[in-house]
C-alpha positions in Angstrom: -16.6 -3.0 17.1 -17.7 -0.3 15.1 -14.5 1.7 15.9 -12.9 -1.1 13.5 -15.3 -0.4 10.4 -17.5 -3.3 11.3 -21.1 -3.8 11.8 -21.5 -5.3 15.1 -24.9 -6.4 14.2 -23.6 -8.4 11.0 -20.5 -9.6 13.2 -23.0 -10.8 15.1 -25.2 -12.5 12.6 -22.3 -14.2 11.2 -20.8 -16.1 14.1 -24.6 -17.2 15.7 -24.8 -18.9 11.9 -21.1 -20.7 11.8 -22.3 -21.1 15.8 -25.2 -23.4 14.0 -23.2 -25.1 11.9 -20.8 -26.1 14.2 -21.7 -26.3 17.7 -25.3 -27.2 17.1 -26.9 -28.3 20.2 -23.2 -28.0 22.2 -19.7 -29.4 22.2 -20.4 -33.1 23.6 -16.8 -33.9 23.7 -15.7 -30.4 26.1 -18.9 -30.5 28.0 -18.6 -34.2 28.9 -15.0 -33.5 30.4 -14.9 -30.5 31.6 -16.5 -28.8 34.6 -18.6 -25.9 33.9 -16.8 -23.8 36.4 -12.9 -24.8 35.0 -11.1 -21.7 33.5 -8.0 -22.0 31.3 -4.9 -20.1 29.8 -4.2 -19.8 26.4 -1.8 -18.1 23.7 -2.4 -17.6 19.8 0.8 -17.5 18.1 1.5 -16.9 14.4 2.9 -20.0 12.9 4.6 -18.2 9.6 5.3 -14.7 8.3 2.5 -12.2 7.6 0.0 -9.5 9.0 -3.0 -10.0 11.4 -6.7 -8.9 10.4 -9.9 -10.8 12.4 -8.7 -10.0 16.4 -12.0 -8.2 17.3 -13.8 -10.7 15.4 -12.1 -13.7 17.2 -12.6 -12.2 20.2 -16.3 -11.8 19.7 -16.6 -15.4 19.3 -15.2 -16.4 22.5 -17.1 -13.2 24.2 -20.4 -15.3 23.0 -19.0 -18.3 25.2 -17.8 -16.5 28.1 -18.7 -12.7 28.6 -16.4 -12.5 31.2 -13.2 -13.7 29.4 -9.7 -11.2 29.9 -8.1 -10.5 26.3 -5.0 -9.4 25.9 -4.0 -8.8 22.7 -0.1 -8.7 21.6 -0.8 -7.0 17.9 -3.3 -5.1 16.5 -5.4 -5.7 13.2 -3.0 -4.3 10.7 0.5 -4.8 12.6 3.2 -7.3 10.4 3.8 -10.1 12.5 7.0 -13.1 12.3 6.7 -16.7 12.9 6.6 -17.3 16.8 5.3 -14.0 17.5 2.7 -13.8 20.2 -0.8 -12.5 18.9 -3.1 -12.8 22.2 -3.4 -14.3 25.7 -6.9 -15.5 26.4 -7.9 -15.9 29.8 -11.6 -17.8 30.2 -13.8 -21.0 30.9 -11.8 -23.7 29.3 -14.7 -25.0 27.6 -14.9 -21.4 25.9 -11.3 -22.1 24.9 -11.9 -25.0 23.5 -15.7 -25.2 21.7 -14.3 -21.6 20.2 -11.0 -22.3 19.2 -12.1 -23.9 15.6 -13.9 -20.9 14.6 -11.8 -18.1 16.0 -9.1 -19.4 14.3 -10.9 -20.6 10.6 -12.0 -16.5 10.6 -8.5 -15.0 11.9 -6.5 -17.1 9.8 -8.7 -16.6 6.4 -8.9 -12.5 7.0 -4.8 -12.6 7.9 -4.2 -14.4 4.7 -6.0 -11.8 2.9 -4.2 -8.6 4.8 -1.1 -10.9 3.9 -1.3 -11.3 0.2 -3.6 -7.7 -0.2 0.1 -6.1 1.9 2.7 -7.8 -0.4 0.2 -6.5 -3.4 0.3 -2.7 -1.8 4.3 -3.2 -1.6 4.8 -4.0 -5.1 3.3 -0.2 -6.4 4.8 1.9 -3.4 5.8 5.1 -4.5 3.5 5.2 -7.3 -0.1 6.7 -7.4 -2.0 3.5 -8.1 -4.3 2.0 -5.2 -4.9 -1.6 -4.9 -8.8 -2.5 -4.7 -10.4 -5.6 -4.1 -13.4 -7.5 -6.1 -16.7 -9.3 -5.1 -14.7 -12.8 -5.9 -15.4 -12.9 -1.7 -16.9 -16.2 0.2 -20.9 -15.8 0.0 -22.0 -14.3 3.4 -18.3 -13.2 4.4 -17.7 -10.2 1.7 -17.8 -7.6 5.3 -15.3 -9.6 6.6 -13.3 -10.1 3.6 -13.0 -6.6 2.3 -12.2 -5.6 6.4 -9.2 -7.8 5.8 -8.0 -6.0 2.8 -8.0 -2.4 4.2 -5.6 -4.2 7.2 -3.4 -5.2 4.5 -3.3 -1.9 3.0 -5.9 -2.2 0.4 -9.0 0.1 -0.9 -12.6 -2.1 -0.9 -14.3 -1.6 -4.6 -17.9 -1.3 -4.2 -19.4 -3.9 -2.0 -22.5 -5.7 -3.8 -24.4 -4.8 -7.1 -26.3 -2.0 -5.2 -23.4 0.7 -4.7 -22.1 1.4 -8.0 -22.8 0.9 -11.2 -20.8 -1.5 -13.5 -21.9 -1.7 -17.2 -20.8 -5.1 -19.4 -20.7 -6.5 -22.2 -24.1 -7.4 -21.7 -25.7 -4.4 -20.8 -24.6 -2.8 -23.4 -25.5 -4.9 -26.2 -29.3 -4.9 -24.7 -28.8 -1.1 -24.3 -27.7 -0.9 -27.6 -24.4 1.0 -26.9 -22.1 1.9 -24.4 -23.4 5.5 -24.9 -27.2 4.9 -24.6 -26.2 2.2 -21.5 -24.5 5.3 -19.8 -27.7 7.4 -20.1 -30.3 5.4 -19.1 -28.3 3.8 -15.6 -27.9 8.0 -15.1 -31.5 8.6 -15.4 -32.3 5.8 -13.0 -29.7 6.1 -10.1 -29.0 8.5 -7.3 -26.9 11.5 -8.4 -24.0 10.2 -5.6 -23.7 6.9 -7.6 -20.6 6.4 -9.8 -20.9 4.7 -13.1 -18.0 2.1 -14.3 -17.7 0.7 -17.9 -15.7 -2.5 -18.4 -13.8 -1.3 -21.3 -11.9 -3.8 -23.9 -10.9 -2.0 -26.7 -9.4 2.0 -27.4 -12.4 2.4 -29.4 -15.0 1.5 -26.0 -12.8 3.4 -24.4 -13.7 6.5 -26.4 -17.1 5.9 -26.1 -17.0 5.5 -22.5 -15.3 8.9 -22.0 -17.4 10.4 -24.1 -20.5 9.3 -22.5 -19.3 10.6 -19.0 -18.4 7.6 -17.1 -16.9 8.1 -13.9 -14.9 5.2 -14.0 -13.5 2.9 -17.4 -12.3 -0.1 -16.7 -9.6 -1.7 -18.3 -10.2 -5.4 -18.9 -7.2 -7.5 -20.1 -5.8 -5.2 -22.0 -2.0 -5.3 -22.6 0.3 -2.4 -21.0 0.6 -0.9 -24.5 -3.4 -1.1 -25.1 -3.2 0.8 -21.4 -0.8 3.4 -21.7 -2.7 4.5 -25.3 -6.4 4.4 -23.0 -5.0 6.3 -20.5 -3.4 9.0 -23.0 -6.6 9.1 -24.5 -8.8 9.2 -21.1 -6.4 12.1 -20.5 -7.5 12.4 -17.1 -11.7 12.3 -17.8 -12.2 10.0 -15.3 -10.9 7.0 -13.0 -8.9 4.1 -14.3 -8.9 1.1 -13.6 -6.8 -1.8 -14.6 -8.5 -5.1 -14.2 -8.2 -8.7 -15.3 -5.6 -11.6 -14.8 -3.7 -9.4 -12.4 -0.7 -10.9 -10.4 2.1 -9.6 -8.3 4.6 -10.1 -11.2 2.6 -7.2 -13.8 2.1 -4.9 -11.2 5.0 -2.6 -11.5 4.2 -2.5 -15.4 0.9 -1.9 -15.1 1.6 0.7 -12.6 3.3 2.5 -15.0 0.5 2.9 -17.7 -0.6 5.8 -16.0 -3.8 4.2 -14.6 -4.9 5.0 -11.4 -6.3 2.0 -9.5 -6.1 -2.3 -10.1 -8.5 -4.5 -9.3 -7.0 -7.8 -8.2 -9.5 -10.6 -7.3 -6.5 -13.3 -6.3 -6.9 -10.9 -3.0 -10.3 -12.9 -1.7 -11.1 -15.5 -4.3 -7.8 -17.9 -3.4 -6.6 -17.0 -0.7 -3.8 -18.9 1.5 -4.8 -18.5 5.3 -2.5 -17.3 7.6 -1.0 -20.3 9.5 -1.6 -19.5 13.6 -2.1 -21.9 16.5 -4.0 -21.8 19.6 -2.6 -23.4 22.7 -3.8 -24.1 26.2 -0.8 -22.7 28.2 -2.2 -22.8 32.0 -5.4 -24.3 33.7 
């Protein structure tokens, strides 16, 4: 698992809770009918257009059912797959199959929709410099998973939680008393490997963020005009990034500001799962 960029441990500690909340005390209906012993078939197939993120994870879930289950997956996390394209055959106790199925599929189809949409994002600013990044708009207790799904799509993870970088706002820096004064004192209190970002709305913040040596200035919902003067005056100082009210229609002309990353939280915070199916195809 950890080949992937996951934490087996938190893979882990994610599917015993959504094990909790849906199997509870076990799957009355499948354990009434079925015989312990009974092993099954089954396929996964995409049901629509897009690009696959949440195998290993799927996989562990049905793993914590049936330790002996065969896998054979068709696609890889990452790979761009079309409607009616096989994804995996699943060989294993047809209870397995079946008390799995709901969660395997509620976790590969949320993380696909996010490689989906985070891929057509990527696409839009090919050729240029600019990296798409995601946000921490994420479902509570899922961000891992989440931000795994954007780097499938093609994406760059922003910093995972309030502990990995620092981002000064509005306000922090009206009780630091200025962007400048906000910029030393999170300096003097961090490690030296931690960046510092300043959400930025005007040329003139932007000057006093530069100034005051932030690694990062953030541009929030700020025109293209308002970001091609930043950017000139930035004049390569630091990171920029381009943030707020982003869609897939503005990204070419934000691209083209000069900055060098956007921040798009439509990514995690709305996304449309990836439509795929489970069926029982032998037992």
């Amino acid at each position: 698992m950890e080949e992937t960029g996951l934490n087996s441990q938190e893979v882990d500690f994610i599917i015993d809770h959504a094990f909790r909340e849906d199997i509870g005390s076990g799957d009355i209906t499948s354990n009434s009918l079925i015989p312990e012993s009974t092993t099954a078939k089954a396929s996964m197939t995409a049901k629509a257009d897009g690009v696959i993120a949440g195998l290993p994870i799927a996989r562990k879930v049905f793993e914590k059912l049936d330790s002996n289950l065969i896998w054979k997956p068709l696609v890889k996390d990452g790979d761009s797959v079309k409607k009616g394209d096989l994804i995996v055959e699943i060989e294993a106790s047809f209870r397995a199959l079946l008390t799995g199925e709901r969660l395997a599929l509620n976790l590969l189809q949320r993380l696909s929709g996010i490689a989906s949409e985070t891929a057509k994002y990527v696409k839009e600013v090919e050729g240029t410099k600019v990296k798409i990044l995601d946000t921490r708009k994420t479902v509570p207790g899922l961000r891992t998973f989440d931000k795994y799904a954007v780097k499938m799509g093609g994406g760059t993870n922003h910093r995972i939680g309030l502990f990995d970088l620092a981002m000064i706002k509005d306000n922090h820096i009206k009780i630091a008393g200025g962007i400048a004064k906000a910029v030393a004192q999170v300096r003097e209190s961090i490690p030296t490997d931690i960046k510092i970002e300043v959400e930025t709305t005007t040329l003139d913040e932007v000057a006093q963020a530069a100034d005051a040596g932030a690694d990062i200035i953030m541009l929030d919902n700020m025109s293209n005009e308002l970001m091609t003067e930043a950017v000139q005056l930035i004049n390569g100082r630091c990171l920029v990034e381009a943030s707020g009210n982003m869609n897939i229609d503005r990204l070419k002309g934000v691209a083209a500001t000069g900055i060098d990353v956007i921040s798009v939280g439509a990514l995690t915070h709305s996304v449309i799962a990836l439509d795929i199916s489970q069926n029982i195809c032998q037992l």
